[in-house]
N, C-alpha and C positions, 0 to 999 in steps of 0.2 A: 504494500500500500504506500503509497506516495503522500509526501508532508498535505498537511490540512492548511499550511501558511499560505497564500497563495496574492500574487497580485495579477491585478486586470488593469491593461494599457487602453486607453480608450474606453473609457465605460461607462459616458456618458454618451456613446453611440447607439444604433440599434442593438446590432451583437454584443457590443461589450456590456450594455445595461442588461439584457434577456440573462448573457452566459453569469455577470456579477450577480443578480436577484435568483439565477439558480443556482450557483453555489451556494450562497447563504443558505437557501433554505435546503440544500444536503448536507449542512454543518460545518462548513469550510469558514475559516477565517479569512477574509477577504479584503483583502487594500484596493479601494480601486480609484485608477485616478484619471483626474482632469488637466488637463491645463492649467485652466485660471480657477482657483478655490472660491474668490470674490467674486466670481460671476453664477448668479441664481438661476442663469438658463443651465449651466450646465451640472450644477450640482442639486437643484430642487426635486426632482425626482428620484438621485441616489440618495436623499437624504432620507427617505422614507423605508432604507433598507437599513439592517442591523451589519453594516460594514464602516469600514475605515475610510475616509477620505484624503486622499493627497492627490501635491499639484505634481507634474511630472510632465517638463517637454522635452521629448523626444530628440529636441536638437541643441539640450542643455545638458549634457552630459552629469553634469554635478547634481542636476534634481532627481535623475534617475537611481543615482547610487543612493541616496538617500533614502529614496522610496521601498528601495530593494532589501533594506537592511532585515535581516530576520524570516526573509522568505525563501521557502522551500520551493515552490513551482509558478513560474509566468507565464501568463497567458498575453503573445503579443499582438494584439486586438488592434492599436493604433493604426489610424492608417487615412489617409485623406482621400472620400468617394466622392470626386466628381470627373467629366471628360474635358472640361476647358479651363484655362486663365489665360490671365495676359502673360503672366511671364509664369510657366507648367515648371520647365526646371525648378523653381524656387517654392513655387506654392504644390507642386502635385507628386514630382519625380525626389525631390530628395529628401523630403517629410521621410515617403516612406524607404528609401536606399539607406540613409545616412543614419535616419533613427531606429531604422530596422537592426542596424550592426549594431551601435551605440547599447539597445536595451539587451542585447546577447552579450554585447561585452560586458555591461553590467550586471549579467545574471551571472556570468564564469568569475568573476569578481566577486560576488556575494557567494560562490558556492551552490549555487542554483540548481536543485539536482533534476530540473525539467524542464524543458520549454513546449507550449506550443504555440506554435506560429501561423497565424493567420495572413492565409495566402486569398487564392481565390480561382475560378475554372480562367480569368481573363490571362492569368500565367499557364494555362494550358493549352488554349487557343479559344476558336468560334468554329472550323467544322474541319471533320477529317474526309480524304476523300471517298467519294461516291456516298457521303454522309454517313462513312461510317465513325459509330462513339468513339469518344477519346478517353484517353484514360491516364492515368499518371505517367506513364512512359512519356507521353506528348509534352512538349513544350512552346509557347508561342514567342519562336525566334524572330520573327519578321515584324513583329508591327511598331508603328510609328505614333499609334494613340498613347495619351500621354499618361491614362489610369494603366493602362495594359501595359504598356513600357515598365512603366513604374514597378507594379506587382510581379510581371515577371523576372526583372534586375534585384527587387530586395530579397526573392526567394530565391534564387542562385547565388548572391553573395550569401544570406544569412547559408544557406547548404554551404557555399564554401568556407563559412567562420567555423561551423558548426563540425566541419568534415577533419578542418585544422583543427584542432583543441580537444577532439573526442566529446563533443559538446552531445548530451541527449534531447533532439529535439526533434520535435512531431509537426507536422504540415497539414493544414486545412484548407479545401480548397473548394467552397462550394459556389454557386452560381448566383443570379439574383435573388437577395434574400427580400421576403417580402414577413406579413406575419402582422400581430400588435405589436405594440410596447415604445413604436416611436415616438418621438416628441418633435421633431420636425421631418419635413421629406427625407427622404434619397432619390437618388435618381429611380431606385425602382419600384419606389412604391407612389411616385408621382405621374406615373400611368394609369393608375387606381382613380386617383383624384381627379385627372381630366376626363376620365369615364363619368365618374359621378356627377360631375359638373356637368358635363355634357361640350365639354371642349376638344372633344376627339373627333374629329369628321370624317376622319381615313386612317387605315392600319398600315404600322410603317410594314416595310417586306421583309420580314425577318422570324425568324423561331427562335425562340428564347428560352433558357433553363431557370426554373425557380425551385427556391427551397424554401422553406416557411425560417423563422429566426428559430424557435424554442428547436426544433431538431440540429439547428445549428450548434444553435447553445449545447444541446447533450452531444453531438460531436466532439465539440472540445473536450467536455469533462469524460467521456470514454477514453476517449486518445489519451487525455493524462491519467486516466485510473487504467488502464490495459497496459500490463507490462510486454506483451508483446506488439504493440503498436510500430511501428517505425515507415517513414518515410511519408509519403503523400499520400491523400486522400480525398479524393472528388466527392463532394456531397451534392447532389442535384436529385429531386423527387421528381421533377417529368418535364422534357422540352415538348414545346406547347409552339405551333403560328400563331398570328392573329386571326383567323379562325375560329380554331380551339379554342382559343383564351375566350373568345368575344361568345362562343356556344354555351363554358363554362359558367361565366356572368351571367349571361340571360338565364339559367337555372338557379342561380342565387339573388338576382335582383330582376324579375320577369318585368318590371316597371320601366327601367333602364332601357332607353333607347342605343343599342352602339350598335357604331359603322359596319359596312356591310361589305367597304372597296378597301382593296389595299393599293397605296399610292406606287405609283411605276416609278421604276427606279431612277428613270429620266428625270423626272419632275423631283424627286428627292436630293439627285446631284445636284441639279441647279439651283433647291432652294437653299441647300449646304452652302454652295458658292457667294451667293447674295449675302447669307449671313453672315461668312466669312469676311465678306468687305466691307460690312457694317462695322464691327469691331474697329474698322479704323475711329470711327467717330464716338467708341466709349460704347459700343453695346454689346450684351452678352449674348452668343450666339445659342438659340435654340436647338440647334443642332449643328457640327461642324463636319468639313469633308474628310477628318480622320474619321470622326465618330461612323458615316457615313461607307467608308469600305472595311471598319472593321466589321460592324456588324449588321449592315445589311445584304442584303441577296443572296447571307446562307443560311443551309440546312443545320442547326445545332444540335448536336447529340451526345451528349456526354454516358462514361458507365462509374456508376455508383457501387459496382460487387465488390469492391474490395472496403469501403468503407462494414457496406451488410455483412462479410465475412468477418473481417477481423475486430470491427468494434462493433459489432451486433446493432448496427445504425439502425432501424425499421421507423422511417421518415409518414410522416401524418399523409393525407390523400388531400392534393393541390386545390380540388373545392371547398374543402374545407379552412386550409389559408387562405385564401381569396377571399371568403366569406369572412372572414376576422381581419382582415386586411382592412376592407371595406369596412365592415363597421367601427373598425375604431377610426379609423377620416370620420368618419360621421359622427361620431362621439367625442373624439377628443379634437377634432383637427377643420373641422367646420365654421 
């Protein structure tokens, strides 16, 4: 059995708040930290758990050691989810490269006798060919998106920190997580909310992988309580078109009007493009032309057996996150 000390990077996130409020209540000692302690957006809901709070940025090496002091297993949760900024190297790519080494060099420093690390399927790829599933062996060498960049570079350094030093650490890697418990968007769960609203008029052309968060969250804690764990693990409950997705909805919210066309890929490049040159003028692009060939016009397929086999993952059924997805926009987020 592995220490009960344990801290959470990011846990005023979707996953790191889900994976931190389920520790607790498996009896785990729990640190979990924020950035800024003085800021009430992000500590007002961890404050409602029986944990620790501390501040810890990622790219202050000194707050980390601190935070670390007396912990047996970390969970490295942090990590910056979004596809654009003005400057990605500074706000998106080295958050998670730089602070990804920094909190492994901090756990081999404190003694740390586990890590898991939260990666994600975007360091896997988006489709294999003739659509066949990916699976851990796979890696996404080629892209140029600045989330996907990112997540794929901090998982191949943290492996090569982790490979130097005999470091024990475990790999997460699931798809769009959607579920409750958030307190503001994500990118994926603000496809939810433009359904609801009724601001979806066409489906982008894509199939996409979703995993609810709470299977998320017991991912992690399997990977660090199974001593036979090791290496990467794809967690994805079902890829889904928009289609699918939009067939599933109408059985949970029969009221809901959604779209029925999916927009051609023509008309998505060039709207990529315009936004792209809007940003000169200070605006955020709603969608950009990386975003744009990463993930649309494939077939996405990922395989989950090895998560089901070795950590006995058996993930909820996708209408029914979707169904709790929605209803908390509607409850908490309306």
């Amino acid at each position: 059995m592995n220490g009960k000390n344990v801290l959470v990077t990011g846990a005023n996130g979707h996953v790191g708040f889900v994976l931190t409020k389920m520790l607790a209540e498996r009896g785990y000692n729990v640190r979990a930290s924020v950035r800024d302690k003085n800021n009430p957006e992000l500590v007002s809901h961890l404050s409602s758990l029986d944990v620790e709070i501390v501040e810890l940025d990622l790219m202050k090496p000194e707050t980390i050691e601190n935070a670390m002091r007396g912990i047996e297993g970390l969970f490295q949760v942090a990590a910056v989810y979004k596809s654009w900024a003005k400057n990605p190297q500074e706000e998106i790519i080295n958050p998670s490269i730089i602070g990804g080494i920094n909190a492994l060099k901090a756990a081999r420093n404190a003694n740390v006798k586990k890590v898991v690390f939260t990666s994600s399927t975007a360091a896997v790829g988006r489709s294999g060919p003739k659509g066949r599933a990916l699976t851990e062996s796979d890696w996404n060498d080629k892209s140029k998106h600045p989330y996907s960049y990112a997540k794929t570079e901090a998982e191949r350094r943290a492996w090569e920190y982790a490979n130097a030093v005999d470091m024990n650490v475990v790999v997460i890697n699931p798809t769009a997580v959607i579920g409750p418990y958030f307190h503001r968007h994500t990118p994926s769960t603000m496809l939810f909310d433009k359904i609801l609203k009724g601001e979806l008029k066409v489906l982008p052309p894509q199939t996409f992988g979703y995993v609810d968060v709470r299977d998320v969250a017991l991912g992690h804690i399997h990977a660090y309580e199974n001593e036979n764990a090791e290496g990467r693990h794809i967690l994805c409950t079902q890829c889904v078109d928009g289609f699918e997705l939009m067939d599933l909805i109408e059985e949970i919210e029969p009221e809901i009007e959604v779209p029925r066309k999916i927009a051609p890929m023509w008309k998505v490049k060039i709207f990529a493009r315009i936004e792209a040159m809007r940003t000169i003028f200070g605006h955020t692009p709603r969608i950009s032309p990386q975003t744009v060939k990463e993930y649309m016009g494939k077939i996405t397929n990922y395989d989950s057996s090895k998560a089901r086999d070795v950590l006995g993952w058996n993930p909820m059924d996708l209408k029914d996150s979707i169904r709790d997805t929605m209803n908390w926009i509607k409850q908490n987020l309306s």
